[in-house]
Backbone as JSON Lines, residues from 0, in Angstrom:
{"i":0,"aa":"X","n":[-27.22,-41.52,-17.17],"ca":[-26.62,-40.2,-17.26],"c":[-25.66,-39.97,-16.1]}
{"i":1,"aa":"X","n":[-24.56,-38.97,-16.66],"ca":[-23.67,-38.79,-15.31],"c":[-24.07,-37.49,-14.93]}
{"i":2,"aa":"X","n":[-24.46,-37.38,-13.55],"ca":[-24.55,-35.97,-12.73],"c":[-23.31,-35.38,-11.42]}
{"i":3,"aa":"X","n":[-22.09,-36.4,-12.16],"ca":[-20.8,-35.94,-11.03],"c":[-20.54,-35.4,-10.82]}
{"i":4,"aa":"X","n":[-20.56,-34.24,-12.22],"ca":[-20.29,-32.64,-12.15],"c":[-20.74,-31.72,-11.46]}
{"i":5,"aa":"X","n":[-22.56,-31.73,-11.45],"ca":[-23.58,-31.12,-10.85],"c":[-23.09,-31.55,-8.92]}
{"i":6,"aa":"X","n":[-23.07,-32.79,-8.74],"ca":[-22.78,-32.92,-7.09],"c":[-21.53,-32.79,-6.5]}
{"i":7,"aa":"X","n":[-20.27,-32.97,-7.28],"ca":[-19.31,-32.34,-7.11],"c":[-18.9,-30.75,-6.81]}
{"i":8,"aa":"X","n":[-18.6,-29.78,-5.4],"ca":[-18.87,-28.71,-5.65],"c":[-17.04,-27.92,-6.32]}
{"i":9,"aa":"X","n":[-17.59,-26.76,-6.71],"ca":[-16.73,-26.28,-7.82],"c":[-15.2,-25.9,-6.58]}
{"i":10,"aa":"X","n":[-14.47,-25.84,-7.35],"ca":[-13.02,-25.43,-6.65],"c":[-13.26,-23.8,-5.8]}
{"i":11,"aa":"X","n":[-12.94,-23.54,-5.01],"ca":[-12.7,-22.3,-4.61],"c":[-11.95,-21.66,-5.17]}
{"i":12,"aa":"X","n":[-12.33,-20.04,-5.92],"ca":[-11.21,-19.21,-6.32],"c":[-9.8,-19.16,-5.59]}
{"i":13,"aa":"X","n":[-9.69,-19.27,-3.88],"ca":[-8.96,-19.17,-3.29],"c":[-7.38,-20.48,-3.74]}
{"i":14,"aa":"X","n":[-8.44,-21.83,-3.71],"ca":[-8.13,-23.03,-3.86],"c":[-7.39,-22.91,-5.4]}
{"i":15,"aa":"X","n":[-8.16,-22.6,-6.49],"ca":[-7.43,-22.16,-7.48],"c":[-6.28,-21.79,-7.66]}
{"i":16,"aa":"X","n":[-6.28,-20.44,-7.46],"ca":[-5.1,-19.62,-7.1],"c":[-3.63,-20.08,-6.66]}
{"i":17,"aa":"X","n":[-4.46,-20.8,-5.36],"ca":[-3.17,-21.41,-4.76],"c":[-2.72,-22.25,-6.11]}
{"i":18,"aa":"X","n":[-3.33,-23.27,-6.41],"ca":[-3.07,-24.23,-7.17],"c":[-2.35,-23.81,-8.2]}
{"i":19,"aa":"X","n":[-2.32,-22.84,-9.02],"ca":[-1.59,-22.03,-10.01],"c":[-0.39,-21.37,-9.39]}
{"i":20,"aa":"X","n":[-0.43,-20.97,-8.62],"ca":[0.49,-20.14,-7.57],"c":[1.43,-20.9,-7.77]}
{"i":21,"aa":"X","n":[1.26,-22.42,-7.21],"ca":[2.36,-23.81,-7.04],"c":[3.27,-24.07,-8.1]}
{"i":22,"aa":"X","n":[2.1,-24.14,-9.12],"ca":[2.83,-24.8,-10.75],"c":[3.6,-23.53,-11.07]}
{"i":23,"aa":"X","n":[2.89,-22.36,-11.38],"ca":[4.17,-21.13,-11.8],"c":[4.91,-20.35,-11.01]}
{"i":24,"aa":"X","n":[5.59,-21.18,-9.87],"ca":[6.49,-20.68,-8.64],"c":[7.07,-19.16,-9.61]}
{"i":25,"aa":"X","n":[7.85,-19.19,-10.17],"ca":[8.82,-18.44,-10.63],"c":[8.11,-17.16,-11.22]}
{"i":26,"aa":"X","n":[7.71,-17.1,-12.39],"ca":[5.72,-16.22,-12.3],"c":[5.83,-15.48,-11.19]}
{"i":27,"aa":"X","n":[5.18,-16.06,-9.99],"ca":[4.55,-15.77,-8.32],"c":[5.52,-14.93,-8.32]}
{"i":28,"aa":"X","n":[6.52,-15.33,-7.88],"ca":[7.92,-14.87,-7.4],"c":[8.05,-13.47,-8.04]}
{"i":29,"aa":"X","n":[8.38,-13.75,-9.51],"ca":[8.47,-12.11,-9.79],"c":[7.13,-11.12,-9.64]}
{"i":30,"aa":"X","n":[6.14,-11.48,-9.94],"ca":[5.09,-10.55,-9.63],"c":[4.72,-10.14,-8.05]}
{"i":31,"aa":"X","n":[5.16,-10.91,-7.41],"ca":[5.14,-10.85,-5.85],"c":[6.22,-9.7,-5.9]}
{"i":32,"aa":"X","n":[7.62,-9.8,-6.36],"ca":[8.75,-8.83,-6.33],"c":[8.53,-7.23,-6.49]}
{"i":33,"aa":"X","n":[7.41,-7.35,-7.81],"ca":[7.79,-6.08,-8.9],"c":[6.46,-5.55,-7.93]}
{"i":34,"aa":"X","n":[5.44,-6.52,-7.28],"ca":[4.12,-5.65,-6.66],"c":[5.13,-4.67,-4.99]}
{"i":35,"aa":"X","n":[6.06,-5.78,-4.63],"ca":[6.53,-4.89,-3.63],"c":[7.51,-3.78,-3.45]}
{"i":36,"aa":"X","n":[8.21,-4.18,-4.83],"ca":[8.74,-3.12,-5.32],"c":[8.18,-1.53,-5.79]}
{"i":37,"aa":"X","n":[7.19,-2.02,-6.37],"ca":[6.2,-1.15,-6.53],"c":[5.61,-0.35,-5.56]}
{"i":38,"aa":"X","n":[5.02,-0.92,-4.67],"ca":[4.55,-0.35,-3.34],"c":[5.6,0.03,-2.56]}
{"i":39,"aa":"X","n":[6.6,-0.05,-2.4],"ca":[7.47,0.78,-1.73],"c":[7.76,1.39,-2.36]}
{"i":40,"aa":"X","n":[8.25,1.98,-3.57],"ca":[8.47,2.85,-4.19],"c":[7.5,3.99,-3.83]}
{"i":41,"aa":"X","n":[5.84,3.31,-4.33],"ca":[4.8,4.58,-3.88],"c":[4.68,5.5,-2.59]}
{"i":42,"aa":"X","n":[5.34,4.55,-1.71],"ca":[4.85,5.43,-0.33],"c":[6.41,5.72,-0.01]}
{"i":43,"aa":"X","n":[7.52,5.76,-0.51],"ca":[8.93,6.52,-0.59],"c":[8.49,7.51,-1.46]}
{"i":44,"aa":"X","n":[8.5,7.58,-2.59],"ca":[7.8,8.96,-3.3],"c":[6.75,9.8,-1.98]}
{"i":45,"aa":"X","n":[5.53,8.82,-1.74],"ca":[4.42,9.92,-0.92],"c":[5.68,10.62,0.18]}
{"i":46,"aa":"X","n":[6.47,9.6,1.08],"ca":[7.23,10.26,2.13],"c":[8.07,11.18,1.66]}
{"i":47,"aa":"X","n":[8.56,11.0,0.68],"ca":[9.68,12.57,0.16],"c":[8.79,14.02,-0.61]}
{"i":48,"aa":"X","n":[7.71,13.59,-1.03],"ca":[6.92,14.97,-1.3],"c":[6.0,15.06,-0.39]}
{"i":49,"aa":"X","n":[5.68,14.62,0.75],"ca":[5.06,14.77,2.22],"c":[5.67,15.9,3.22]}
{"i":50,"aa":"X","n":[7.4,15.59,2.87],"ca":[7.94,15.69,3.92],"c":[7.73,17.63,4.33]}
């Protein structure tokens, strides 16, 4: 029987991530864009009805 699987330990979510991150550069890129776009937008809105 093979037990390679069982003693082999599993990938890290972190490790993952990255790993996907790599292959769909372009993906990353825009969702990285539209999240910071996003977030500055929110706290320019909070600063102009703050003010």
């Amino acid at each position: 029987m093979s037990d390679s699987h069982l003693t082999e330990p599993q990938p890290s979510y972190v490790k993952l991530a990255m790993r996907n991150m790599v292959q769909k550069r372009v993906t990353s890129l825009k969702h990285f864009a539209l999240t910071t776009a996003g977030l500055l937008a929110v706290l320019v809105g909070l600063a102009y009805l703050t003010r």
